[in-house]
N, C-alpha and C positions, 0 to 999 in steps of 0.2 A: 248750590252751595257757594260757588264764588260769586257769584251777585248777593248772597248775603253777607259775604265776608266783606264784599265792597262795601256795605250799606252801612256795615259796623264800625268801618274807616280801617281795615286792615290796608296796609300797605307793603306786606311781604309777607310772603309764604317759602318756609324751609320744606323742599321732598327729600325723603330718605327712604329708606327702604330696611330690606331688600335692595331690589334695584326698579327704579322708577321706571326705566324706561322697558322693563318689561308688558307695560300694562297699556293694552292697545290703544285706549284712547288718550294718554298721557299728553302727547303734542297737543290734542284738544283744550285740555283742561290746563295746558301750558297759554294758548291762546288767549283762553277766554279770562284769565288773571292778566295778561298783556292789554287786554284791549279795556280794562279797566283801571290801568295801568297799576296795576299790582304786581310788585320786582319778583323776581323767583329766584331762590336757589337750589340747586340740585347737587345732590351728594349721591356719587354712582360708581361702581366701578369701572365702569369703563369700557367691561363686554363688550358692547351692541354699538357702540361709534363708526360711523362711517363719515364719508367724507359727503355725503346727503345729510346727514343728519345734522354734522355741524352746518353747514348751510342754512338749514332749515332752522338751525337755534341763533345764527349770526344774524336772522332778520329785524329783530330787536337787541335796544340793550338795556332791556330788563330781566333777562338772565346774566345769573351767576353759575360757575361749575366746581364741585369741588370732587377731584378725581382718587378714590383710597388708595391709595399704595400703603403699603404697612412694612415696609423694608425698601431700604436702598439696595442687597444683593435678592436675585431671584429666589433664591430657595428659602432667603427668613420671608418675602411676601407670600409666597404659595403655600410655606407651611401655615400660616395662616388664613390664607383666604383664596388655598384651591389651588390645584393645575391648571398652568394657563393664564393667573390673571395679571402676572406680572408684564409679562407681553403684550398683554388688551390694555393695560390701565398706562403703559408706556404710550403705544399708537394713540390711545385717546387723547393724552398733554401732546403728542407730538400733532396732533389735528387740530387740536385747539389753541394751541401757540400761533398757527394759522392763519386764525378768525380773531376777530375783537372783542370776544367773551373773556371776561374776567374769570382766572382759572387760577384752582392752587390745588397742588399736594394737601392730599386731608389723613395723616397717622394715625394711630392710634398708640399710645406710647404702653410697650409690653416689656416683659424681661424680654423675650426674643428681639428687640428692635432697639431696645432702649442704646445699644453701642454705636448705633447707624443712623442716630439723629441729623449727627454734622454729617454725615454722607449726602442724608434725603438734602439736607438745605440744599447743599452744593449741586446738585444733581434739581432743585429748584429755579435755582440761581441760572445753572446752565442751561434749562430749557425754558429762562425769563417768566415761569410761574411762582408762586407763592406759597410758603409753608406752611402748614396750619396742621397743628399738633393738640390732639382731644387724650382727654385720660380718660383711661380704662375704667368701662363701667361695670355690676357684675350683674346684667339685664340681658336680657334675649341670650343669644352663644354664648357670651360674656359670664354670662351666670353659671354654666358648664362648666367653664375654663377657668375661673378666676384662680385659683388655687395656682396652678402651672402658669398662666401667663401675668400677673400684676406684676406689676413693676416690685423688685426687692427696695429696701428704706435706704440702703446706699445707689442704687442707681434713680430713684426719687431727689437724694440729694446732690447725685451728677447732674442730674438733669437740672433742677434747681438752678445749679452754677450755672453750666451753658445758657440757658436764660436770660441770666444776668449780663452776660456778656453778648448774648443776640439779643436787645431789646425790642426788634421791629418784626418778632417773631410773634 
């Protein structure tokens, strides 16, 4: 499939998940887009990082990583996406600030998080990764939740302003 995607003149490929890096032959399939030089990005929580693993992604720089945090305090990420991961998805920017892989904070902007934007930046900022803020879809979990988690029309239009005022976000 990626020698065809080569053939097509693909030049990037986005993985998401779940999480990619569950799936045993993934660094293969990482590989064989590298050596056709097809950039990758990876959007992960951050689980499964080790200090092998970054390694083993520093050997090129045609990976991107984009690690979810969904809160800057622990307990708005976990209630969203588990016990535990707020701690994994830290070590992972704290391991990839490291290495020379281009890395950012990847949100999700929810009523739960929506007060904690300028937090994530700063907390960006401080461990020299990048903000990257997606809205809330109402797809996969999403479509479960949407009710409880979409952002309310006044925190839409907070967020709007802060925008304004971050533009390199």
């Amino acid at each position: 499939l990626v020698e065809q995607l080569h053939q097509e003149g693909v030049f990037q490929i986005n993985f998401g998940g779940g999480e990619p890096f569950m799936r045993p032959d993934f660094m293969q399939i990482l590989d064989a887009c590298h050596e056709r030089g097809i950039m990758t990005c990876i959007s992960t929580n951050g689980t499964l990082f080790t200090p092998e693993l970054v390694a083993q992604l520093s050997r090129t720089s045609m990976v991107a990583i984009q690690v979810s945090l969904d809160g800057a305090k622990k307990a708005t990420c976990e209630a969203i996406r588990g016990k535990g991961t707020y701690a994994a998805a830290l070590k992972a920017l704290e391991l990839l600030t490291l290495s020379p892989i281009p890395t950012s904070i990847n949100t999700v902007l929810t009523t739960e998080n929506a007060d904690e934007i300028q937090d994530l930046q700063n907390l960006a900022k401080h461990l020299g990764v990048t903000l990257r803020i997606s809205r809330f879809r109402p797809s996969g979990r999403g479509a479960d939740n949407w009710e409880e988690l979409r952002p309310t029309p006044t925190q839409l239009l907070a967020f709007s302003a802060w925008l304004a005022e971050n533009e390199n976000v």
